[in-house]
C-alpha positions as CSV (number, residue, x, y, z in Angstrom):
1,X,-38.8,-6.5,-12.9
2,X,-37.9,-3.0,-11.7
3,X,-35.4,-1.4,-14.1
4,X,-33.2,0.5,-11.3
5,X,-33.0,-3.6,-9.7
6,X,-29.4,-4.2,-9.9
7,X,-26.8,-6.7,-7.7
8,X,-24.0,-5.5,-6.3
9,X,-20.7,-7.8,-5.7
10,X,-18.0,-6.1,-3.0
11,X,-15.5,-9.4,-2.8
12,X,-13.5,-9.1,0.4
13,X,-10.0,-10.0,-0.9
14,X,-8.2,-8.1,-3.8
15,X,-9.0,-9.9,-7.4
16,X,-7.0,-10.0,-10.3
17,X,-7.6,-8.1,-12.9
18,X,-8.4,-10.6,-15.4
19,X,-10.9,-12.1,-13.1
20,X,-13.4,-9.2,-12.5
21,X,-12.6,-8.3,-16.4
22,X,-14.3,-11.9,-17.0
23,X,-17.2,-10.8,-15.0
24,X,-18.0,-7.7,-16.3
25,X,-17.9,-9.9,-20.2
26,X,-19.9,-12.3,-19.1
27,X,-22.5,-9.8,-17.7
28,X,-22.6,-7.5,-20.5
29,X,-23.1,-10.6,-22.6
30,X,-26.2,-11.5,-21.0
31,X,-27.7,-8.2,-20.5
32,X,-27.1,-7.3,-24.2
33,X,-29.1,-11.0,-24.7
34,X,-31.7,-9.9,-22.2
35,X,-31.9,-6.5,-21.9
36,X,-34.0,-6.3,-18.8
37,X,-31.8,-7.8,-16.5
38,X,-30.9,-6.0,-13.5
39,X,-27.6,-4.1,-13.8
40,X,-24.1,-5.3,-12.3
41,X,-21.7,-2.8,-10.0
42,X,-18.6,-4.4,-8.5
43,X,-16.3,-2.2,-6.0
44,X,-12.9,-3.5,-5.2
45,X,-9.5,-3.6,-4.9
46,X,-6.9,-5.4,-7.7
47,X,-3.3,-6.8,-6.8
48,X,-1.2,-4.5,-8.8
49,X,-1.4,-4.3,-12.5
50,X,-1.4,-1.5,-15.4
51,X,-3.9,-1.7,-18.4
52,X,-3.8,-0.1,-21.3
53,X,-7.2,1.0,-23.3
54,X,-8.0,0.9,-26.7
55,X,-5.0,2.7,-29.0
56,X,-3.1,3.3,-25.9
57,X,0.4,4.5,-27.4
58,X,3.4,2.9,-25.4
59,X,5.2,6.2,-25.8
60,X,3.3,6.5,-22.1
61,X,5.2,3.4,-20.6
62,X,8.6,4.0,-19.5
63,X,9.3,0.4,-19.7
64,X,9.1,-1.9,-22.5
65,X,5.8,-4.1,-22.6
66,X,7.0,-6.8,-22.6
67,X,9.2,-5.9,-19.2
68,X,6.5,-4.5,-17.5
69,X,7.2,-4.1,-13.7
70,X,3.4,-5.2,-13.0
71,X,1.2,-7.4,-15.2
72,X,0.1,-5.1,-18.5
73,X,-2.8,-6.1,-19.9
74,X,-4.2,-4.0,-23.3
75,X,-8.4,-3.8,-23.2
76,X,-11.0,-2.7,-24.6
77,X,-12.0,0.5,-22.9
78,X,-11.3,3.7,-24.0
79,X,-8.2,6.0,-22.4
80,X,-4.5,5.5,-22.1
81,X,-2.4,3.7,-19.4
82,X,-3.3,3.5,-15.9
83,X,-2.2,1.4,-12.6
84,X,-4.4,-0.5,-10.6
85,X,-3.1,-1.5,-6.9
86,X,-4.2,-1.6,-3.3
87,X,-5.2,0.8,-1.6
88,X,-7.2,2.0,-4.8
89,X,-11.0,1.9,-5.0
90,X,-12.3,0.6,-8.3
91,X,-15.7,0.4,-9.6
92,X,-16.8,-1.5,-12.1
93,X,-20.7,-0.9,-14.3
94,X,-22.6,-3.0,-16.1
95,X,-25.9,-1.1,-16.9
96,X,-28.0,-0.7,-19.7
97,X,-27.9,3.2,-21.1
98,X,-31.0,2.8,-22.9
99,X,-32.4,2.8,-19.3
100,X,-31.0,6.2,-18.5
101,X,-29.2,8.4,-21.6
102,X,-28.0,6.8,-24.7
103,X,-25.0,9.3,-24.1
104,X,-21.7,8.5,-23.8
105,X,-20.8,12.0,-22.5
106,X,-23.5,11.6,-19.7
107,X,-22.3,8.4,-18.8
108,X,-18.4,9.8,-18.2
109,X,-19.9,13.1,-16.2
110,X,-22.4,11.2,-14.4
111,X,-19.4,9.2,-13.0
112,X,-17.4,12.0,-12.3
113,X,-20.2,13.5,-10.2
114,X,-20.0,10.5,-8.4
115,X,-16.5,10.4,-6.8
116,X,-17.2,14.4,-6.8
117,X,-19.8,13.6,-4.2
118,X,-17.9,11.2,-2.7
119,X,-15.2,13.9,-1.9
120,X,-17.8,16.2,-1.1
121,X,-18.8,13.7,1.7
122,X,-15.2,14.1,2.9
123,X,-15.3,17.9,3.3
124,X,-12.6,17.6,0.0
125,X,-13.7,19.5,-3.1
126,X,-13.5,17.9,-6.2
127,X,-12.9,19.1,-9.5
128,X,-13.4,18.4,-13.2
129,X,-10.8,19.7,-16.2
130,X,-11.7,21.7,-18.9
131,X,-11.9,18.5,-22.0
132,X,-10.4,15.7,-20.2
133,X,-12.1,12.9,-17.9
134,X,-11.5,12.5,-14.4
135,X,-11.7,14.1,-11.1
136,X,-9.2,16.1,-9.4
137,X,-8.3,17.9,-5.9
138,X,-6.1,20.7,-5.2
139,X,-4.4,20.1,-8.4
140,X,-3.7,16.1,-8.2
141,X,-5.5,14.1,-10.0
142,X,-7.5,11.4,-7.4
143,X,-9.9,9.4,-9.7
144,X,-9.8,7.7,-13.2
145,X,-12.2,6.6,-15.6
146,X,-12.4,4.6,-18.5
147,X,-15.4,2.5,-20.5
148,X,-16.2,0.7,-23.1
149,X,-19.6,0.2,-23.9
150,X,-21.3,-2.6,-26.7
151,X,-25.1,-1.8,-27.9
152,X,-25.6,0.7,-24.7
153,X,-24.7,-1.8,-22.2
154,X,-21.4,-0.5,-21.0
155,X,-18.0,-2.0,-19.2
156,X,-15.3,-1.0,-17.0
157,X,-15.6,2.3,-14.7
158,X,-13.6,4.3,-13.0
159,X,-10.8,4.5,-10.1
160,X,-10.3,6.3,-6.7
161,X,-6.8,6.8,-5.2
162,X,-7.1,6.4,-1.1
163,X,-4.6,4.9,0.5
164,X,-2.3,3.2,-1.9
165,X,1.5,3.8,-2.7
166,X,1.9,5.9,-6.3
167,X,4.9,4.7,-6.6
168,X,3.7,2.8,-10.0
169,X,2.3,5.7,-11.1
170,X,6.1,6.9,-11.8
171,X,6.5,4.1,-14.6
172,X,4.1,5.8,-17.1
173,X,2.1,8.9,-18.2
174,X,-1.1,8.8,-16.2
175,X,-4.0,8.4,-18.3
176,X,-1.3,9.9,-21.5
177,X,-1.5,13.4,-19.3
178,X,2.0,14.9,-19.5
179,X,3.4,16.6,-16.5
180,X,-0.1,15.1,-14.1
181,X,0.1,14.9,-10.3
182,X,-1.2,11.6,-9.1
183,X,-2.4,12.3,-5.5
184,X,-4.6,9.8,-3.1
185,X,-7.0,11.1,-0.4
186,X,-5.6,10.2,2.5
187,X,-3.3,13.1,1.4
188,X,-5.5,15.5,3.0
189,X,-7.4,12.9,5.6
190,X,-4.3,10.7,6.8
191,X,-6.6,7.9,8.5
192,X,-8.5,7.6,5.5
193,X,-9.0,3.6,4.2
194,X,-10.6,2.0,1.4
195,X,-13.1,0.7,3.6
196,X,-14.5,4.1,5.0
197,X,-14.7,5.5,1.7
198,X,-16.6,2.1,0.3
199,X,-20.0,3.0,1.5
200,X,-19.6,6.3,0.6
201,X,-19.4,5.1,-3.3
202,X,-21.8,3.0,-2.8
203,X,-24.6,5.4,-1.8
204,X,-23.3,7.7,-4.6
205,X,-24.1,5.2,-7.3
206,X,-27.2,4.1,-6.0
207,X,-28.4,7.7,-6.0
208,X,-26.9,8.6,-9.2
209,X,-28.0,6.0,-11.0
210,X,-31.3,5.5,-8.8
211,X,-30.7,1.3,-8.1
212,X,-32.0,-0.6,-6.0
213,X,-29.8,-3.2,-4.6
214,X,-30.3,-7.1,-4.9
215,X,-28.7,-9.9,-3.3
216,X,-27.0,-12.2,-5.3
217,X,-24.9,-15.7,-5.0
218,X,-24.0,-15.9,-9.2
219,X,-20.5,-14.8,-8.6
220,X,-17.9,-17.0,-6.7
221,X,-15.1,-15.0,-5.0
């Protein structure tokens, strides 16, 4: 089986959060089981929730967590708080590092350069910050990432504000980043949608990461 074989899942309706997190365990399961499976990307959308990563301080919430204005769910990835919603891109990886770099560092930047060629594709330049993760542009901060990663086979992934309302953003510290602009892309392309930057991310991983796409039918949306 080709290494760079991997499926890819793009469900049509937003999922909860709890349900694509049950995907991704059960695939990282299996490919830490067999490790020559093909690797597992999802791109979506979740109903609105925050999550909290591993060690997450709730000095970042301004709301107590039990009295959360959205579902809060605490996981294992690493990072602080963020908010997931419509509107907002999400991609989820399962792969097997020992494929590519056993490199945690590589992982995070090769995902950055990822939305950053996304943006690129948009004639919108992104940028990276001096010791923190993420990508920004023209000072707001546009996409989020957080992993987690068991025996090289990693978890989670990252975020990309289009079109969604920030107003959830204004219940916490983004990502524990005092003083952050949280900005979306259709900021500076006003018909921008989800669904014309979709394709966009989708090439980007599959170059980045060199896969080659398979159909699948194991998930049910």
């Amino acid at each position: 089986m080709n290494n760079s074989s991997s499926f890819l899942f793009e469900p049509k309706k937003l999922v909860p959060f709890l349900k694509a997190l049950k995907w991704q365990q059960i695939r990282q399961r299996n490919m830490i089981e067999r490790p020559f499976l093909p690797h597992s990307v999802w791109l979506l959308q979740h109903s609105s929730c925050y999550t909290l990563g591993r060690g997450s301080d709730n000095k970042n919430l301004y709301f107590e967590e039990n009295n959360a204005p959205f579902p809060l769910y605490r996981i294992d990835r690493g990072g602080e708080v963020t908010h997931h919603l419509p509107g907002q891109l999400v991609g989820y990886l399962v792969i097997n590092l020992n494929r590519y770099e056993t490199d945690l560092n590589w992982y995070l930047r090769t995902l950055e350069e990822v939305l950053i060629d996304v943006l690129d594709s948009l004639g919108l330049k992104g940028e990276r910050m001096s010791g923190l993760t993420g990508v920004w542009c023209k000072g707001f901060k546009v996409g989020s990432i957080g992993i987690g990663c068991k025996r090289w086979v990693t978890q989670h992934g990252f975020s990309l504000n289009v079109d969604c309302d920030l107003s959830g953003f204004n219940a916490i510290v983004p990502c524990g980043l005092n003083n952050v602009k949280v900005g979306r892309l259709n900021y500076w392309i006003p018909s921008l949608t989800v669904s014309n930057v979709q394709p966009l991310i989708r090439e980007s991983i599959q170059k980045k990461f060199g896969l080659n796409w398979k159909k699948t039918s194991i998930f049910s949306y």
